[in-house]
N, C-alpha and C positions, 0 to 999 in steps of 0.2 A: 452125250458123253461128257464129263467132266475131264477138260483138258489138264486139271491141275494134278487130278490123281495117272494121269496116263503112265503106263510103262514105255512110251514111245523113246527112241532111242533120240540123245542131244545131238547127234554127231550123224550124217550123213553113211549110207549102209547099203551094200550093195546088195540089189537083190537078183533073184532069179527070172529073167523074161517070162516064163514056164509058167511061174506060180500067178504071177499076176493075172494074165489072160486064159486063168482056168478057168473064173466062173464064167466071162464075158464071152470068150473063146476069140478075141480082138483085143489086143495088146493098146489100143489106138483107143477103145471104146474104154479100156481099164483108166488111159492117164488120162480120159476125159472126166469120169467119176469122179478120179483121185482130186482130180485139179478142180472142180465144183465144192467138194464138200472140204477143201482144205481153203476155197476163198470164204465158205460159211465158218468155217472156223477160227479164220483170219477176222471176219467181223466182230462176233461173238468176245474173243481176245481183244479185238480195241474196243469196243464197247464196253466193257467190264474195266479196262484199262481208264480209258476216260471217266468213266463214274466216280472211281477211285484217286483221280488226279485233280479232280474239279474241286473236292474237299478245300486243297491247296490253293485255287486258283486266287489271286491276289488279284483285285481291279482299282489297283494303286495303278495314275500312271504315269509317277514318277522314272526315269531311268536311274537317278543315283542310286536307288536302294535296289539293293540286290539279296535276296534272302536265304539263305542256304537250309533246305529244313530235311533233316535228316527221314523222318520216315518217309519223304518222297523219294529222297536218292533209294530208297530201301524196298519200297516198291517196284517202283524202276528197275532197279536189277533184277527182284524175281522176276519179272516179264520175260528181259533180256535172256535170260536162264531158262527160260521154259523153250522147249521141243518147237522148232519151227511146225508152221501149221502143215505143208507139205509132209514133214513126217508123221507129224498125227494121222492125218488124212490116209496116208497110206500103210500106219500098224493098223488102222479101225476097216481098209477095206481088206487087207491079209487075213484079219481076225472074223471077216465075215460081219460085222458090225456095222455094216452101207449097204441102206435100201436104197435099190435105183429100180427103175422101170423104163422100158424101148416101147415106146406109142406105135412107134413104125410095126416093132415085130407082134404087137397086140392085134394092128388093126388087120394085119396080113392074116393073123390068125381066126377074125373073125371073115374076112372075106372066103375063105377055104372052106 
């Protein structure tokens, strides 16, 4: 998923217990998902973030100079501005958009 094009909301949203642990039928096993794929998303975001920052990186190592460079503050704040990864994380699994799989409930299935 491309976090930048997300409709994910910026601002924190209350949901329904209900919906979450519909597919999982574990409410417990849902914020375990949610909380994986929004740390993979979390990397993802500083990875792309660094790459982009490193352009900048000055290996002056001077302290007087101080550099103010506009398209970094400018970056920077889109970052700032994008959807926390936990909201991502949880519009992509409401939307049915997280592959996950239970080993446990696989393996119980082949034992049976």
């Amino acid at each position: 998923m491309d976090y930048k094009k997300s409709k994910a909301p910026v601002n924190t949203v209350t949901r329904n217990i209900m919906d979450l642990c519909e597919d999982t039928g574990n409410i417990y096993e849902s914020v375990a998902i949610i909380a994986k794929r929004a740390n993979q998303i979390s990397a993802e975001i500083k990875q792309d973030l660094s790459k982009k920052l490193a352009e900048f990186a000055s290996y002056n190592d001077s302290l007087e100079e101080v550099f103010e460079n506009r398209e970094q503050i400018e970056i920077s704040r889109y970052y700032e501005k994008l959807p926390k990864p936990t909201l991502l994380a949880t519009e992509e699994f409401v939307d049915g958009n997280v592959f996950w799989r239970d080993l446990n409930k696989e393996a119980q299935k082949e034992d049976e």
